[in-house]
N, C-alpha and C positions, 0 to 999 in steps of 0.2 A: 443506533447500533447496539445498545445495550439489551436491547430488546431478545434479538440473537444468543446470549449469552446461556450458557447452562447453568443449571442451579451448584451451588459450590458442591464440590464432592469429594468430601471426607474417606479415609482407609475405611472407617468401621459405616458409613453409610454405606460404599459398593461394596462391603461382606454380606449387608443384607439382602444385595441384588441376586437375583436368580441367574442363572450360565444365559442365557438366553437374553434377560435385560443387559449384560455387559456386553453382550457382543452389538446389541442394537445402539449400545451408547460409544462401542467403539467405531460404529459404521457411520456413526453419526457425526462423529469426531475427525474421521478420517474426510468426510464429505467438506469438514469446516476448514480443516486445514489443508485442501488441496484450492478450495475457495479463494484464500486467505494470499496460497502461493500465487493464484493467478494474478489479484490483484496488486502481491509484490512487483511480481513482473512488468504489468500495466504499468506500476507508478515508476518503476525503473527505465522503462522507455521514455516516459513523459522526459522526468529529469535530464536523461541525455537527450532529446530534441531541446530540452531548454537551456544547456549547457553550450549545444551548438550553436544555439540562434542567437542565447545572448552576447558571445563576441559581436557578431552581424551588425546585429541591430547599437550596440557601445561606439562600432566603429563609425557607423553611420552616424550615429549622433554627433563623436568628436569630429566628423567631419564638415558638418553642415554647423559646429559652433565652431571652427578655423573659414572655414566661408566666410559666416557672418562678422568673424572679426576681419578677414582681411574688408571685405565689402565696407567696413565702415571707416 
């Protein structure tokens, strides 16, 4: 992911930039954090599916360890 990353950008590095290179690093920028939100989103639905299933699947466990305790 690192790879992605922009080079560090200093006040007095973008005073050298020309109107034209800030608006391409601002378009640029904008492209990364709109990226960035989808994949917040993505990982915020995974967690609630996992949030759901893992009561499901705890209860199902404790049930099938009171099984096998009664069973024995």
């Amino acid at each position: 992911m690192e790879k992605d990353l922009p080079p560090k950008l200093d006040r007095e590095s973008l005073k050298q930039l020309a109107t034209e290179q800030l608006v391409e690093l601002i378009m640029e920028q904008a492209i990364a954090i709109e990226k960035l939100r989808t994949k917040v989103l993505e990982l915020e639905q995974e967690i609630k599916k996992l949030k759901v299933s893992r009561p499901k699947s705890f209860a199902i466990a404790k049930l099938f360890g009171l099984l096998r305790f009664i069973g024995n």
